[in-house]
DRENGU-731914 format. One line per 10 residues: number of its first residue (from 1); their letters; for each residue x, z, y of N, C-alpha, C. Coordinates in nm, 2 decimals. Layout:
NUM	a	X Z Y X Z Y X Z Y ~ ...
! end
This chain:
1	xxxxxxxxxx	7.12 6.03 25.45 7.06 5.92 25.37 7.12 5.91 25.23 ~ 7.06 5.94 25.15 7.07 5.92 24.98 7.08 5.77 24.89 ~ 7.19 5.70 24.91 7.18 5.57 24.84 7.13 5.61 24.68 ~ 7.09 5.55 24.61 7.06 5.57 24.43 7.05 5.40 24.39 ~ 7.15 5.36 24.34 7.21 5.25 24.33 7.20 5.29 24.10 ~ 7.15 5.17 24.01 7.11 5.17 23.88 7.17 5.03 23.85 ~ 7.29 5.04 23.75 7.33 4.88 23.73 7.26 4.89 23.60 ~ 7.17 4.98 23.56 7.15 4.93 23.40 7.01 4.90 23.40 ~ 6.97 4.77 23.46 6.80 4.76 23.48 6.77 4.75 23.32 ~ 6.81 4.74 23.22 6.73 4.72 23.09 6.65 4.81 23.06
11	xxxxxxxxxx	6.74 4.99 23.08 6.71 5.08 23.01 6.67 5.17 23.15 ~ 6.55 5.21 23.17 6.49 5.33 23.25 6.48 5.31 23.36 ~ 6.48 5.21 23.42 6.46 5.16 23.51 6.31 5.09 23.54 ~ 6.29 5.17 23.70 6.21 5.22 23.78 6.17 5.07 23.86 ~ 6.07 5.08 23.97 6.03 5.03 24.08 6.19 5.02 24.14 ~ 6.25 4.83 24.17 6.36 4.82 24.26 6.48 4.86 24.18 ~ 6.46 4.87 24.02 6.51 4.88 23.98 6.63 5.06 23.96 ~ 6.54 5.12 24.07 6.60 5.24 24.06 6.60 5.30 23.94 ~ 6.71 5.41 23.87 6.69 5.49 23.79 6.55 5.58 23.74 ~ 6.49 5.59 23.64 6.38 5.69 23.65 6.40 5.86 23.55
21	xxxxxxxxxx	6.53 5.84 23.51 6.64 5.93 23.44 6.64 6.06 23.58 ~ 6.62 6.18 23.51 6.63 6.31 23.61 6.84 6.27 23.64 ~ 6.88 6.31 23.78 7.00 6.30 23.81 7.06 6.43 23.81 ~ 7.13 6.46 23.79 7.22 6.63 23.80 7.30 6.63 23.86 ~ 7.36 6.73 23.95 7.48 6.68 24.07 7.61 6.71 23.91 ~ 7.70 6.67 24.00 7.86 6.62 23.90 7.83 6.83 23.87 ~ 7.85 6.88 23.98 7.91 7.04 23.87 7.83 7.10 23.75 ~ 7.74 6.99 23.72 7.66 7.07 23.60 7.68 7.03 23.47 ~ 7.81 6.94 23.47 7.90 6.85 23.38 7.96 7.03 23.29 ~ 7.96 7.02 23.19 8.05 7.10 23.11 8.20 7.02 23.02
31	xxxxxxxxxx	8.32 7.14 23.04 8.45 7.04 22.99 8.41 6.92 22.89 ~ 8.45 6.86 22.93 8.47 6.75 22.80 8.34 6.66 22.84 ~ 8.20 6.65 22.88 8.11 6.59 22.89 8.09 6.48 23.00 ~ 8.09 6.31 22.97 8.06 6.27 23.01 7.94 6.17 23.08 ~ 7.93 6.17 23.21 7.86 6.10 23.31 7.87 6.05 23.38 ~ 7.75 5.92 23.40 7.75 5.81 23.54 7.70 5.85 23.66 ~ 7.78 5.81 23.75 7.74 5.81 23.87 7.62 5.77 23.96 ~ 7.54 5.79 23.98 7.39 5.77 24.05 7.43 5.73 24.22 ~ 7.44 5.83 24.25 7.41 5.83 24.37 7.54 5.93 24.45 ~ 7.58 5.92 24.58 7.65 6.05 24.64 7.60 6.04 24.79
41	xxxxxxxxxx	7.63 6.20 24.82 7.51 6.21 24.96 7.62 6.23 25.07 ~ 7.75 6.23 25.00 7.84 6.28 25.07 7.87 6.14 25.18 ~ 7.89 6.25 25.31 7.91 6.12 25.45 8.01 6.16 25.50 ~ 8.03 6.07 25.60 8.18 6.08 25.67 8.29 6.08 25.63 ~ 8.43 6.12 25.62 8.55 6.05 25.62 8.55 6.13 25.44 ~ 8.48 6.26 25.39 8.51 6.27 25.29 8.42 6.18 25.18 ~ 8.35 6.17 25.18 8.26 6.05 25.11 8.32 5.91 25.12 ~ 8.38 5.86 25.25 8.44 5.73 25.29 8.61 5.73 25.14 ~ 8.63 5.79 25.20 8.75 5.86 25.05 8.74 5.89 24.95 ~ 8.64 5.94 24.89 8.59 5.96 24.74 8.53 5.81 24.71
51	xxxxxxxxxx	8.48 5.76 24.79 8.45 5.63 24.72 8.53 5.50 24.74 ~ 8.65 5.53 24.81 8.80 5.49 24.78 8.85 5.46 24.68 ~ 8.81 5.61 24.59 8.91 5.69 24.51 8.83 5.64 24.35 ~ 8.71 5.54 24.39 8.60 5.55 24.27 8.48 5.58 24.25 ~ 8.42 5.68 24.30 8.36 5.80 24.33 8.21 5.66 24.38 ~ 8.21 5.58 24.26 8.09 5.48 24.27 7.94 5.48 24.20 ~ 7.85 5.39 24.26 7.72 5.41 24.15 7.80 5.32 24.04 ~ 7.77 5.34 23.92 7.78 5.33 23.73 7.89 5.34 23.69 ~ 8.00 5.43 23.80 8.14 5.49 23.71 8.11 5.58 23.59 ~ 8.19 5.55 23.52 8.16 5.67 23.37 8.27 5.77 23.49
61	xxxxxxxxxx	8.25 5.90 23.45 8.34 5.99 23.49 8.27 6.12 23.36 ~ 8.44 6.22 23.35 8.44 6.38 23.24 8.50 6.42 23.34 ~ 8.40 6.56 23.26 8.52 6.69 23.32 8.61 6.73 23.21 ~ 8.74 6.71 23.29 8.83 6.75 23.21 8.83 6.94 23.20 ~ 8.86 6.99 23.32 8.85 7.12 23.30 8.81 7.18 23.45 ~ 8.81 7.35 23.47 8.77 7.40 23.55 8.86 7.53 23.57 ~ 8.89 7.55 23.73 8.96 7.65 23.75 8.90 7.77 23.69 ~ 9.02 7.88 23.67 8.93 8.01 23.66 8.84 8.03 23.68 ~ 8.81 8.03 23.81 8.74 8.10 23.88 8.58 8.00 23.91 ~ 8.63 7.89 23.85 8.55 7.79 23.85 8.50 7.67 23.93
71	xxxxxxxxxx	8.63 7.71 24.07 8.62 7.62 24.16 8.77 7.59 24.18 ~ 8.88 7.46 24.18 8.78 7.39 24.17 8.75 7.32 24.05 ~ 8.75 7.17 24.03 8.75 7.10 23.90 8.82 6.99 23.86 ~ 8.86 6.96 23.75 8.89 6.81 23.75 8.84 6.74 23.67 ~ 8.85 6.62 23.74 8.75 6.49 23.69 8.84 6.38 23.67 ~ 8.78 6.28 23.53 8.85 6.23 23.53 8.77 6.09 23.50 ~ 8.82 5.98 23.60 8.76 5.81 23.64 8.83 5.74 23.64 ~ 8.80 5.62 23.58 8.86 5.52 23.59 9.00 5.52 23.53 ~ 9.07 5.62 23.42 9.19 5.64 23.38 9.24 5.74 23.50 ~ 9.21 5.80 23.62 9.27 5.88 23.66 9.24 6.03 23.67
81	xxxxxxxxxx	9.32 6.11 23.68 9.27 6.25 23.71 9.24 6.30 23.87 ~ 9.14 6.34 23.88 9.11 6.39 24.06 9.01 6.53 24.06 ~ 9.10 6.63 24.14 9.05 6.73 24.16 8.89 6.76 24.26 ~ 8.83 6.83 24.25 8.73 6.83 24.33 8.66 6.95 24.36 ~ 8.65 6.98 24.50 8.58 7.11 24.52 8.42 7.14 24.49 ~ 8.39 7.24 24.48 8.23 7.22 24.43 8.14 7.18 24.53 ~ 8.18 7.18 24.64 8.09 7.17 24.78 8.08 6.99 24.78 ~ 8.13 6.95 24.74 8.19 6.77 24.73 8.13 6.75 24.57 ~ 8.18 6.82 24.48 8.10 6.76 24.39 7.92 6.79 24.36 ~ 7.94 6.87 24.41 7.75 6.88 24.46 7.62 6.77 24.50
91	xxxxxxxxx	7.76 6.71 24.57 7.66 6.59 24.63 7.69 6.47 24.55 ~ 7.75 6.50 24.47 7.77 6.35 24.41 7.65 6.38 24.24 ~ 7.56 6.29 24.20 7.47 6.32 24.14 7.47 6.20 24.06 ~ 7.50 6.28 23.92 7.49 6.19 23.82 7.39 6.20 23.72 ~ 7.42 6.07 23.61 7.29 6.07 23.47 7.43 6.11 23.34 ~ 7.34 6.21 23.28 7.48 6.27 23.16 7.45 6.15 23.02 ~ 7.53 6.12 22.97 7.56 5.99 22.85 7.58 6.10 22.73 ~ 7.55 6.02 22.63 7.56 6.11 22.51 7.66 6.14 22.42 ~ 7.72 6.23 22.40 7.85 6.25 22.35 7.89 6.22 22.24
! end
């Protein structure tokens, strides 16, 4: 089940107020670029945790950097820094803001 939760009804907003903005999962963020949170598909105890941790519909979140190898990443919300694997940030699907 795919929640898509939009707190900015002014701007692009859809039927129910949903987003009508294309969404991009979190790993297609490049260093330094920030974006909001839409939606995450992620279930069970690691989704229950990421959205502990923040991991909300209309958090600004950057990527701060990326391992070598390119997995994994860090992100940074809400003033904190949090690592994330690509399989987890996949499912988290955001709208990119302008830099």
């Amino acid at each position: 089940m795919k929640m898509v939760f939009n707190f900015d009804k002014k701007n692009n907003a859809g039927p129910a107020g949903l987003s009508t903005r294309a969404s991009e999962p979190l790993t297609a963020l490049e260093p330094g670029q920030r974006a909001r949170i839409e939606a995450m598909e992620l279930q069970g105890p690691a989704g229950t945790r990421l959205r502990d941790m923040g991991f909300l519909p209309g958090t600004e979140v950057r990527l701060i950097r990326r391992a070598p190898l390119g997995d994994p990443a860090v992100y940074e919300l809400r003033g904190v820094q949090i690592c994330l694997r690509r399989t987890e940030a996949q499912a988290i699907h955001v709208v990119l803001l302008p830099s």
